[in-house]
C-alpha positions as CSV (number, residue, x, y, z in Angstrom):
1,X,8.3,126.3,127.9
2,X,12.1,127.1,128.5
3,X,13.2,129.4,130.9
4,X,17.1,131.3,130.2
5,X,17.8,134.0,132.8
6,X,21.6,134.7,132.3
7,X,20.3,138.5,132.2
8,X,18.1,140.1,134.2
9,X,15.0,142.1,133.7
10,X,15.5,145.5,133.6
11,X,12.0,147.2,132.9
12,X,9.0,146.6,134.8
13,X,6.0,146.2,133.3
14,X,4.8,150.0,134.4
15,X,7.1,151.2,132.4
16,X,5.1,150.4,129.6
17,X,1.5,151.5,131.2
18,X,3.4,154.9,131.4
19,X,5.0,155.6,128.1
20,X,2.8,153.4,126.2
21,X,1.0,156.5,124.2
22,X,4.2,158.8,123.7
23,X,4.6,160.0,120.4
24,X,8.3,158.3,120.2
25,X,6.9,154.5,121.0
26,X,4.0,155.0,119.0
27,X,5.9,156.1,116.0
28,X,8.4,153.5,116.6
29,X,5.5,150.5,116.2
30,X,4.1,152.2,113.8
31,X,7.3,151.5,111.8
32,X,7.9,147.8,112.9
33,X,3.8,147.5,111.3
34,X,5.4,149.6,108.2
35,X,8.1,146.9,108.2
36,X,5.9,143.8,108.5
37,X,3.3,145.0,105.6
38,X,6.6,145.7,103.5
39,X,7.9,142.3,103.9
40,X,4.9,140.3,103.4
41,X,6.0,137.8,105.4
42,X,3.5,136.0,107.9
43,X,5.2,133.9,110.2
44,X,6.9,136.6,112.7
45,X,9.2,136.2,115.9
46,X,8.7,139.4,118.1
47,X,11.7,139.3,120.7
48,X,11.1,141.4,123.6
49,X,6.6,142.4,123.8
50,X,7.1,145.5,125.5
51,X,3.5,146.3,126.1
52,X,1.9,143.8,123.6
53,X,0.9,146.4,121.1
54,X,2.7,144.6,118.2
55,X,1.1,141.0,119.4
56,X,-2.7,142.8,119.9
57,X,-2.5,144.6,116.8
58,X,-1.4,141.6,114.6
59,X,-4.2,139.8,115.8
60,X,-6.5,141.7,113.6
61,X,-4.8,139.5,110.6
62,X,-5.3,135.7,110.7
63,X,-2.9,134.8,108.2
64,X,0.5,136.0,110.8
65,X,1.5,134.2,113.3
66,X,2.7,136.0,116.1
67,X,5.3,134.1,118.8
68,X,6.9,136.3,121.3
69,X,9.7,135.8,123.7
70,X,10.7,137.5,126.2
71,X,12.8,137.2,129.7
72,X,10.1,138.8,131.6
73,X,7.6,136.2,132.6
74,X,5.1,138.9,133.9
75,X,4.9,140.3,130.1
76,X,3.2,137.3,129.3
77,X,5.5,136.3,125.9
78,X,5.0,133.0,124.6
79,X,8.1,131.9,125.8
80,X,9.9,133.2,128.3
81,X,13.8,132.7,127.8
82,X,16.7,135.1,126.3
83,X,17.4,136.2,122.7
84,X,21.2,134.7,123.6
85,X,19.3,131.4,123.9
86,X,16.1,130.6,121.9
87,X,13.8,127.5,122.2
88,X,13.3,127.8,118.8
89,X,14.7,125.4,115.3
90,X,16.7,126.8,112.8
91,X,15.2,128.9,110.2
92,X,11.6,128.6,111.9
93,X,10.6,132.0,111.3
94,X,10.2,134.5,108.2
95,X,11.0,137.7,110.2
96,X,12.3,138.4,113.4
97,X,11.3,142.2,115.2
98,X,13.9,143.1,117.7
99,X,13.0,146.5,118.8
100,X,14.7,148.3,121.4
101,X,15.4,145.1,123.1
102,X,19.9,144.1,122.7
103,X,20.8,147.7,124.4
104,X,19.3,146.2,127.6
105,X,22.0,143.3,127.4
106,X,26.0,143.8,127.8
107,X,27.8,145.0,124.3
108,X,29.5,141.5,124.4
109,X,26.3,139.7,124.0
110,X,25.2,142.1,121.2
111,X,27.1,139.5,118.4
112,X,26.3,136.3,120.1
113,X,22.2,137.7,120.1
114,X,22.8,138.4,116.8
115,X,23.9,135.5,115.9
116,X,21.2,133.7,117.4
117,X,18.2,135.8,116.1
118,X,20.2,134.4,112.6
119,X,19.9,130.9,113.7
120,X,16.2,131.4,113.7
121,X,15.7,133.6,111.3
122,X,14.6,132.9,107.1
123,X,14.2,136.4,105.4
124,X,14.4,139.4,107.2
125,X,15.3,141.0,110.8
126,X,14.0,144.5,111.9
127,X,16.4,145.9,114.5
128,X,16.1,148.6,116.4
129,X,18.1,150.1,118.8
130,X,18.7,153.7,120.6
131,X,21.3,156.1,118.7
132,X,22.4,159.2,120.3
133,X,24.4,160.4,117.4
134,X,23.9,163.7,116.1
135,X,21.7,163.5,112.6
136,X,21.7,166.5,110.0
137,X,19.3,165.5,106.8
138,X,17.5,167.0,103.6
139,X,14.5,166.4,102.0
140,X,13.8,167.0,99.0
141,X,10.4,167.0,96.8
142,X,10.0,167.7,93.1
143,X,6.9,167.1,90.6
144,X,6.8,163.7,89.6
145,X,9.4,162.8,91.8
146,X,9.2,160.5,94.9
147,X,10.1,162.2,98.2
148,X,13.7,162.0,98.3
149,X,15.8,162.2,101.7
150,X,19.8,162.2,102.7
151,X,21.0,161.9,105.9
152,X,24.3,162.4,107.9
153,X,25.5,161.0,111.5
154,X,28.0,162.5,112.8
155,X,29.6,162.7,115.9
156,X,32.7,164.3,116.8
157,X,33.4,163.3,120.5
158,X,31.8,160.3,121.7
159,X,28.5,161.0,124.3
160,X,29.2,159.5,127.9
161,X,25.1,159.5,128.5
162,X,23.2,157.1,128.1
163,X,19.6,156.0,129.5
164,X,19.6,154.5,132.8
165,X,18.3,151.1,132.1
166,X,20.3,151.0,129.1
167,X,23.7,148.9,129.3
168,X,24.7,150.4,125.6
169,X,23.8,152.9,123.2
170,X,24.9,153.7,119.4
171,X,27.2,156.7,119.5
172,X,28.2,156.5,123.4
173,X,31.8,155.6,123.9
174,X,32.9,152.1,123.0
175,X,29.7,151.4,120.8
176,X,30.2,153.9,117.8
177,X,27.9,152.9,115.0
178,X,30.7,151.8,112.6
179,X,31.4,149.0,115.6
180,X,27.6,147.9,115.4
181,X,27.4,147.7,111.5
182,X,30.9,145.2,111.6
183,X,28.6,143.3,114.4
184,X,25.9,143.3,112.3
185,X,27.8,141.7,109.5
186,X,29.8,139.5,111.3
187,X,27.2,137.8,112.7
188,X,25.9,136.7,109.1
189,X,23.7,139.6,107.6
190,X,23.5,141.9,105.2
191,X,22.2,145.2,105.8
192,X,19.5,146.1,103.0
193,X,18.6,149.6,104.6
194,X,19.5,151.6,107.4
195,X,17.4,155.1,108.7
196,X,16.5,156.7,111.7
197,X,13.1,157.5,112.5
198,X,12.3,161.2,111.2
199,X,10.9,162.7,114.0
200,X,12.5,160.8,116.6
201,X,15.7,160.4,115.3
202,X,17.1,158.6,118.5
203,X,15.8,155.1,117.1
204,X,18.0,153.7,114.6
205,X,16.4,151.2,112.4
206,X,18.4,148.4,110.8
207,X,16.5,146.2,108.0
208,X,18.4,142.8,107.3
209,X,18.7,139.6,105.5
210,X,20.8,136.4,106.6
211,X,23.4,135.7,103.9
């Protein structure tokens, strides 16, 4: 097993005991399971286990396999080391979940993670990460006619707040989303889809495939 602390752990593992029913981080798995059903791929990198709710669910299903890293040994991940640094060989896994995990890093790791989580990644990334811009959205639902939604960010004057463990946010100054999509692509992805969760609209999901 490696070991790569350049950062430092920011969340203890109570964190997790505490908020692991709210309504926001239960709807936010519930959309990286979503994601992985979507996909139908079966061998999955989870970076960052939070509370091990992704790793205990998927092993209801025999055909995934599950590897987790993470920098915090007393999470229990597979490996512990850092996104900016994987143990792993290029390519050697179909999807890669990183859910609320690069915000806890400095913005000028945010590409070279990126880049990394490419390395290692085949077919798809799910990336999540906190957005405080403002959202305004319609829905729209006719007969015959799939449910059909539009959505707007928007933010006029950058926000200087930002959760405390957090070292970066969408939408706070310095990291509007227009500079994380040109990250995104720079770092050798395409961005298939981009939402925000509906009722918790301050996780911003990004869906995307290496080029």
């Amino acid at each position: 097993m490696k070991t790569y602390l350049k950062h430092q752990q920011q969340v203890k593992p109570s964190h997790y005991e505490n908020e692991g029913l709210a309504p926001l981080r239960i709807d936010s798995t519930s959309q990286q399971f979503r994601e992985i059903a979507s996909s139908k791929c079966q061998n999955i990198l989870e970076i960052g286990v939070g509370g091990g709710l992704v790793k205990h669910f998927l092993t209801l299903f025999p055909k995934i396999k599950h590897t987790s890293i993470d920098i915090a040994e007393d999470l229990n991940p597979d490996y512990v080391g850092s996104v900016i640094e994987m143990p792993f060989e290029d390519n050697a896994f179909e999807l890669t979940l990183c859910c609320q995990v690069l915000e806890h890093i400095p913005f000028q790791d945010f590409l070279p993670s990126l880049q990394e989580i490419r390395r290692v990644t085949q077919t798809r990334v799910v990336l999540s990460l906190p957005d405080q811009r403002r959202v305004m959205g319609v829905s729209l639902c006719l007969p015959k006619v799939p449910w059909k939604k539009w959505e707007l960010n928007y933010k006029l004057i950058p926000s200087k707040h930002k959760d405390r463990d957090h070292q970066w946010e969408i939408g706070v100054a310095g990291t509007s989303g227009a500079l994380v999509e040109k990250t995104i692509l720079e770092a050798g992805f395409t961005i298939e889809r981009q939402y925000r969760l509906e009722k918790h609209s301050w996780h911003c999901f990004y869906i995307l495939n290496p080029v």
